[in-house]
N, CA, C and O of each residue as an XYZ file, in Angstrom:
492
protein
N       0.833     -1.184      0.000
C       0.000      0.000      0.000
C       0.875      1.244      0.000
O       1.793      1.349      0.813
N       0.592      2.247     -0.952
C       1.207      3.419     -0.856
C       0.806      4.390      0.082
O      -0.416      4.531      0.132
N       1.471      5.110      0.847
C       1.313      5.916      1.635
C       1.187      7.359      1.172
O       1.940      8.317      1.000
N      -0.266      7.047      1.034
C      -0.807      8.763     -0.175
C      -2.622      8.571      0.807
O      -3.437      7.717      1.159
N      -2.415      9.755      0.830
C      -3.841     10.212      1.009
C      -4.780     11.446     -0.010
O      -4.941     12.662     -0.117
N      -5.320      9.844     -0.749
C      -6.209     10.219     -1.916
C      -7.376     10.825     -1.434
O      -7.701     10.600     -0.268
N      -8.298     11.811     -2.384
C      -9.535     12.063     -2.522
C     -10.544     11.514     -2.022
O     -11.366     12.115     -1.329
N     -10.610     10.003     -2.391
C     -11.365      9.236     -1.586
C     -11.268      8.965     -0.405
O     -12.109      8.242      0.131
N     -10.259      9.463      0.249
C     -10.604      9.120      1.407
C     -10.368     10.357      2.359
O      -9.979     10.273      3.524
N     -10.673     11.549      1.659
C     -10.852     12.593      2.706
C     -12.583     12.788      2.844
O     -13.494     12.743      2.017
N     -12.530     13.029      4.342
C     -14.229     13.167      4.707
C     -14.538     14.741      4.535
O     -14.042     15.600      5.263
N     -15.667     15.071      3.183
C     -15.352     16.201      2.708
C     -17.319     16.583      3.243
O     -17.587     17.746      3.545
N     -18.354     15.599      3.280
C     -19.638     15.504      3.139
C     -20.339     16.034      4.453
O     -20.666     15.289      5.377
N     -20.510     17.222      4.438
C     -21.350     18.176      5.715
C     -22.383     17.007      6.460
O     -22.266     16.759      7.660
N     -23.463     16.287      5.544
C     -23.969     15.418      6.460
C     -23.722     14.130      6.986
O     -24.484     13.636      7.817
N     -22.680     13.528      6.551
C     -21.839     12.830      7.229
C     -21.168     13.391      8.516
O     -21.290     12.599      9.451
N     -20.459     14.586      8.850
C     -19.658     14.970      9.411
C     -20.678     15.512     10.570
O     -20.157     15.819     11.643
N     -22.187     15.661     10.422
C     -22.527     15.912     11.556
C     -23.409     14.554     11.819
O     -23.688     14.249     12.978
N     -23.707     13.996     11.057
C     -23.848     12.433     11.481
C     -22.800     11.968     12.561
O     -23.091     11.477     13.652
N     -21.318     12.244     11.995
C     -20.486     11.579     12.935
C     -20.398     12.605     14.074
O     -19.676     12.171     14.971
N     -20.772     13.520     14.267
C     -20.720     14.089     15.773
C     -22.207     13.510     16.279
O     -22.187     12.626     17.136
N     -23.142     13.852     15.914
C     -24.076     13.028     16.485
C     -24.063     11.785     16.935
O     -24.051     11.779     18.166
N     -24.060     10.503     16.363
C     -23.985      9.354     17.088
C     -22.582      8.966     16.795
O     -22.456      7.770     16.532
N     -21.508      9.669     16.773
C     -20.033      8.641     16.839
C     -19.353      8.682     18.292
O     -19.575      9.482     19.201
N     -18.541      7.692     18.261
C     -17.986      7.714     19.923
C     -16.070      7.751     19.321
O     -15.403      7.524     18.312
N     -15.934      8.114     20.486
C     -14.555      8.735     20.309
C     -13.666      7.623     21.580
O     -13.872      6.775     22.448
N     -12.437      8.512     20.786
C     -10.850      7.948     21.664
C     -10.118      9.121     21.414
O      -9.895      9.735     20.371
N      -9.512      9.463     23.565
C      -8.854     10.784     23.520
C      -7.060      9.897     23.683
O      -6.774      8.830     24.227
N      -6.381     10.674     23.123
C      -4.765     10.415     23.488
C      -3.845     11.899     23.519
O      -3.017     12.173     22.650
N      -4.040     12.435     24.229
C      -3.814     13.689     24.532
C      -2.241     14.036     23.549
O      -1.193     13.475     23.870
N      -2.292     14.826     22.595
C      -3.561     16.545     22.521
C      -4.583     15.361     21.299
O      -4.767     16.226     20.443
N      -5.066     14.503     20.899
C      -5.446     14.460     19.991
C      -6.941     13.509     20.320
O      -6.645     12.668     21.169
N      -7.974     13.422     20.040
C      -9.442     12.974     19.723
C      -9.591     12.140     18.554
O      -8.894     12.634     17.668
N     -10.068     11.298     18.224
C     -10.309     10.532     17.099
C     -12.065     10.012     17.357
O     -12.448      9.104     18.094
N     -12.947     10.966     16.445
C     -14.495     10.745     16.624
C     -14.484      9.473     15.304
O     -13.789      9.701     14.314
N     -15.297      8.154     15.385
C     -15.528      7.309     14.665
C     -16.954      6.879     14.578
O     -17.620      6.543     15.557
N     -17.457      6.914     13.129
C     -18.186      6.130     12.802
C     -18.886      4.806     12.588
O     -19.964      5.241     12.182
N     -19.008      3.591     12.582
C     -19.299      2.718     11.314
C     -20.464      3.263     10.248
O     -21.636      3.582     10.446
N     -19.837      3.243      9.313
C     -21.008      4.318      8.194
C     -20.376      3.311      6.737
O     -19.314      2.754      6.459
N     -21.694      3.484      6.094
C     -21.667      2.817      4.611
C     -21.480      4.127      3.684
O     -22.374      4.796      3.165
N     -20.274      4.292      3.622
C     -20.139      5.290      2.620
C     -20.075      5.552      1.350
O     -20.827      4.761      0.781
N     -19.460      6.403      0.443
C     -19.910      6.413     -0.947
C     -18.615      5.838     -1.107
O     -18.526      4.722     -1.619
N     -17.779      6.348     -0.800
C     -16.190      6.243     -1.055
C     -15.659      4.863     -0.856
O     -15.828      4.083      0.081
N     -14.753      4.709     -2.320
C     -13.769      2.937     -2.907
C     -12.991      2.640     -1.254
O     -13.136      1.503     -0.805
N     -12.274      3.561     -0.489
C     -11.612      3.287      0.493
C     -12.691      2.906      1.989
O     -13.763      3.384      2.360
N     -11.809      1.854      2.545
C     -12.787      1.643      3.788
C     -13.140      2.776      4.736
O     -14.062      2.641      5.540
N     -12.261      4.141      4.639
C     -11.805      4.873      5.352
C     -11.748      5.905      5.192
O     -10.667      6.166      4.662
N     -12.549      7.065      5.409
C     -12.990      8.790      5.336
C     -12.168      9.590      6.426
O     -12.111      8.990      7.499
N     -11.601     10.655      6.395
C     -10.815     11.064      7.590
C     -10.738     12.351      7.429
O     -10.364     12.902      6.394
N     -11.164     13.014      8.664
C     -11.116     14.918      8.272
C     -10.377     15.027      9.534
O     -10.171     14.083     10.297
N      -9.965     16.326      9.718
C      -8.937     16.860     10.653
C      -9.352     18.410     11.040
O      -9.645     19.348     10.298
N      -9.263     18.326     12.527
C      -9.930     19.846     12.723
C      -9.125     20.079     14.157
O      -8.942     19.347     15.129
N      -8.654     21.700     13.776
C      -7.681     22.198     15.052
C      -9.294     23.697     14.872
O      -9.822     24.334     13.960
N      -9.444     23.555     16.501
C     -10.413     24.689     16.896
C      -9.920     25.837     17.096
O      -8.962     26.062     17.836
N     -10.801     27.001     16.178
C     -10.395     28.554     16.472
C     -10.336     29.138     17.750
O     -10.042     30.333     17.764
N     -10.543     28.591     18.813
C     -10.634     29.174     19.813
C      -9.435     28.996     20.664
O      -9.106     29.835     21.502
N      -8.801     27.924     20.449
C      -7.497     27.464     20.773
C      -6.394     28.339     20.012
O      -5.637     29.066     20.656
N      -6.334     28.250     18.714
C      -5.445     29.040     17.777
C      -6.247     29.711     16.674
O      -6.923     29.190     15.787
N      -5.918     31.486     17.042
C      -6.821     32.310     16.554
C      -6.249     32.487     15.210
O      -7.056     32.807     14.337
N      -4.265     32.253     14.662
C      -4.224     32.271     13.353
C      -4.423     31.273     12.399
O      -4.094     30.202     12.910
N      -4.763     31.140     11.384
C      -5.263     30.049     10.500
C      -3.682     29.284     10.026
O      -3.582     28.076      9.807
N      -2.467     30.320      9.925
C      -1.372     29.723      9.675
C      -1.429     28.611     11.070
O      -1.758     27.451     10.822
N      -1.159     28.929     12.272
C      -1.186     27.868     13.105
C      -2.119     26.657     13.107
O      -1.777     25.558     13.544
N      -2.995     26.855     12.729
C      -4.690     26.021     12.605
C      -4.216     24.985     11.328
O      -4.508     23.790     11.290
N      -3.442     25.690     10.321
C      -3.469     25.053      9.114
C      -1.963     23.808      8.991
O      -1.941     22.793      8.294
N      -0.869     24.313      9.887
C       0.554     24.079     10.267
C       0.207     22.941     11.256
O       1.017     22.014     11.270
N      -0.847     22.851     12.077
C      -1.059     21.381     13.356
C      -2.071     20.645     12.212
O      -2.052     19.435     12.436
N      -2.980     20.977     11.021
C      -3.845     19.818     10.817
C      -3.179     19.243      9.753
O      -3.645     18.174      9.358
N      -1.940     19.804      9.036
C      -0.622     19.352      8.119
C       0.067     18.285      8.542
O       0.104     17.203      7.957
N       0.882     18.688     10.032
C       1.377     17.543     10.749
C       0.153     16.110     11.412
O       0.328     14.905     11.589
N      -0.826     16.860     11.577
C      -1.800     15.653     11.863
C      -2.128     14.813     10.788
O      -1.988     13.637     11.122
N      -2.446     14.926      9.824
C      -2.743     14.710      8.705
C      -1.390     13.684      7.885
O      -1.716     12.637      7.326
N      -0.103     14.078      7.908
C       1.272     13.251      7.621
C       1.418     11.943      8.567
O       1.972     10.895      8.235
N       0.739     12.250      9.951
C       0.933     11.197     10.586
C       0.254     10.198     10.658
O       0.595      9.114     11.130
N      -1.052     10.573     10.060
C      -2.124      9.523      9.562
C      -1.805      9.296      8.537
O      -1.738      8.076      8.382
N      -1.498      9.944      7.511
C      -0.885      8.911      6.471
C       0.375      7.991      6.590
O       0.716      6.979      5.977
N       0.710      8.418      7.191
C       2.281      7.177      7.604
C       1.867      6.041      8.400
O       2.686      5.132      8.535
N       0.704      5.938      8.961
C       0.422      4.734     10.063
C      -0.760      4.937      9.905
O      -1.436      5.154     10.911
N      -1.569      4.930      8.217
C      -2.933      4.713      8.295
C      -3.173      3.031      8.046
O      -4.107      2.318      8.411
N      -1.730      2.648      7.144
C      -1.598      0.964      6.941
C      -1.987      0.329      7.659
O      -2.663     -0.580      7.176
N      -1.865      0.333      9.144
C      -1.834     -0.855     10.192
C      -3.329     -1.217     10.084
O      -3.776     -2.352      9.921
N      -4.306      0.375     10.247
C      -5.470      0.164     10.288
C      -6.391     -0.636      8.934
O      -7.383     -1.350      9.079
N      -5.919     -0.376      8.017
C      -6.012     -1.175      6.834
C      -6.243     -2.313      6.791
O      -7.122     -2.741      6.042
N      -5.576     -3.049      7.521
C      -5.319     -4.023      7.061
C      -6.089     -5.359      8.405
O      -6.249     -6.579      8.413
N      -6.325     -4.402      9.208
C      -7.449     -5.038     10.710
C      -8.570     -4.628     10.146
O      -9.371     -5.494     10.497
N      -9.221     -3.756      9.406
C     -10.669     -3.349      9.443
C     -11.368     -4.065      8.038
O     -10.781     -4.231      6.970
N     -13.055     -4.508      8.409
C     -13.218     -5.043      7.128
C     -14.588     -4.130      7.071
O     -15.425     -4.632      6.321
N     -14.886     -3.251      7.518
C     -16.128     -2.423      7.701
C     -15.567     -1.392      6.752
O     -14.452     -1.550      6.254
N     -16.732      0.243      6.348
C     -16.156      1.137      6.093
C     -16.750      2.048      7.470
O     -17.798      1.917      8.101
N     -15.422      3.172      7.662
C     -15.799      4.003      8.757
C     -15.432      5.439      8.609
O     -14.529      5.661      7.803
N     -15.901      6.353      9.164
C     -15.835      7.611      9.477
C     -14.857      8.435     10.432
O     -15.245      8.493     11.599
N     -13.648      9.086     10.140
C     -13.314      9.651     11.419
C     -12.638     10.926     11.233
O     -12.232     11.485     10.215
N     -12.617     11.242     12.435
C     -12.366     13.098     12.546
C     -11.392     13.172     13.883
O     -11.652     12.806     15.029
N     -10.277     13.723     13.396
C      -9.114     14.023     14.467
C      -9.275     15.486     15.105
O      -9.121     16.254     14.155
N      -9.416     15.925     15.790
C      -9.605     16.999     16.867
C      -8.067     16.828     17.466
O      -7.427     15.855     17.863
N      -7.790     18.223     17.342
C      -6.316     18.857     18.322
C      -6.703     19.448     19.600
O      -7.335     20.504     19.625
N      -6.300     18.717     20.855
C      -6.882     19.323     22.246
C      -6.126     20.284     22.781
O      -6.671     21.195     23.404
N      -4.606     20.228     22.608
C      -3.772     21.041     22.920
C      -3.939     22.396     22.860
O      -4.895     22.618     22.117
N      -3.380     23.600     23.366
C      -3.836     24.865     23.235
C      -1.764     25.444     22.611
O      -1.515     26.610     22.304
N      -0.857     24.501     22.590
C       0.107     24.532     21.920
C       0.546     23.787     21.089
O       0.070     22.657     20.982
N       1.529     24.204     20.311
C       1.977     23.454     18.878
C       2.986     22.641     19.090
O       4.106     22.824     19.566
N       2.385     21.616     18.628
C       3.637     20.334     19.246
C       4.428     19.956     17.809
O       4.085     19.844     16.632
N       5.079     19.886     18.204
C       6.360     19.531     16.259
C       5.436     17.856     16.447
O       4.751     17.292     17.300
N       6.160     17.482     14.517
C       5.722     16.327     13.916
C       6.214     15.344     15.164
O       5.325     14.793     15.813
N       7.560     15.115     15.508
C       8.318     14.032     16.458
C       6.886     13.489     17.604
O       6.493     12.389     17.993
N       6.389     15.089     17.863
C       5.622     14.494     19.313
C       4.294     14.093     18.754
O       3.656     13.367     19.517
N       3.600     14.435     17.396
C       2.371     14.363     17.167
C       2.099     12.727     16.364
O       1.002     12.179     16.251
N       3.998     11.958     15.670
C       3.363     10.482     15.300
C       3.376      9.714     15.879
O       2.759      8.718     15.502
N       4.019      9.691     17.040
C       4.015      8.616     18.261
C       2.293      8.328     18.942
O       1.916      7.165     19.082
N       1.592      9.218     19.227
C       0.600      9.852     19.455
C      -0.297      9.312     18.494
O      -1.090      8.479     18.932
N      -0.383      9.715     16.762
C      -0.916      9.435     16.137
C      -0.985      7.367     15.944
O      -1.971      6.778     15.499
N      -0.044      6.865     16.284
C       0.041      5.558     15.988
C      -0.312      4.841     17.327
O      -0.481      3.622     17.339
N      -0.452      5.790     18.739
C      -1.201      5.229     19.366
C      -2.921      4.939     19.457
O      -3.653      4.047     19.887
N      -3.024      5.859     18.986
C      -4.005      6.544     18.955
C      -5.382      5.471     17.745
O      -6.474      5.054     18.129
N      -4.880      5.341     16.571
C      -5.140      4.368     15.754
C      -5.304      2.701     16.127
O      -6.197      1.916     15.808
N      -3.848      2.462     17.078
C      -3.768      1.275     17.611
C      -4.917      0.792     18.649
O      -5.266     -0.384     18.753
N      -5.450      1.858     19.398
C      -6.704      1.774     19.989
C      -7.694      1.516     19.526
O      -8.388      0.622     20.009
N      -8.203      2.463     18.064
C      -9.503      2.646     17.266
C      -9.429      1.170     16.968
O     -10.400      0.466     17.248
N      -8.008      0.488     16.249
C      -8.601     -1.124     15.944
C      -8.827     -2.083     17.035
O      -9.708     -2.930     16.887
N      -8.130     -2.046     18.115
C      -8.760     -2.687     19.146
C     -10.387     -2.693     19.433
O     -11.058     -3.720     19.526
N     -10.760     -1.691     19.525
C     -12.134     -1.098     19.630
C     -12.674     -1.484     18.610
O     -13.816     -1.797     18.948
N     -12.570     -1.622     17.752
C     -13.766     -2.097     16.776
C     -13.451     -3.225     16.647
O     -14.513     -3.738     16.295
N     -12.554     -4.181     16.691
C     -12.565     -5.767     16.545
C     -12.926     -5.971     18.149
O     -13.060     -7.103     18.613
């Protein structure tokens, strides 16, 4: 599997995305949230994924845009594992809890825990 995060599998669909705040349940691994679905989606990949750092935390969009970059690299580098445990398609949305900017080093350790949970949890 190449480590690219295609079109298909970014969660781009407004009523999906409040579908998944409505009935999805989550996993916190501090600074980071992972809200999940099981949802039958439109999309070839098992796997939809949006990323959201809150304005209220970081009021410039360069900062907002610089943490959901590094969030976003680290799910693609250790989205494989999950791949390859899941036979459902699902929904998920990464939330930044932190109110500071943590470099890539501290955010993939984090990110690959973080995942390693979501498949526990659903198998």
């Amino acid at each position: 599997m190449a480590f690219t995060f295609q079109k298909q599998e970014k969660l781009k669909h407004k009523k999906l995305i409040e579908q998944l705040f409505k009935e999805g349940k989550s996993i916190s691994k501090f600074p980071l949230r992972l809200v999940y679905l099981q949802i039958n989606h439109d999309g070839d990949k098992p796997l939809q994924a949006g990323f959201s750092v809150p304005k209220r935390n970081f009021k410039h969009a360069v900062d907002r845009n610089l943490l959901k970059r590094r969030i976003r690299e680290a799910y693609r580098l250790n989205k494989e594992e999950v791949y390859k445990e899941i036979s459902n398609k699902y929904i998920l949305m990464f939330i930044y809890l932190d109110k500071n900017i943590k470099s890539s080093d501290e955010i993939h350790p984090i990110m690959e825990q973080l995942l390693q949970s979501f498949v526990k949890t659903i198998n």
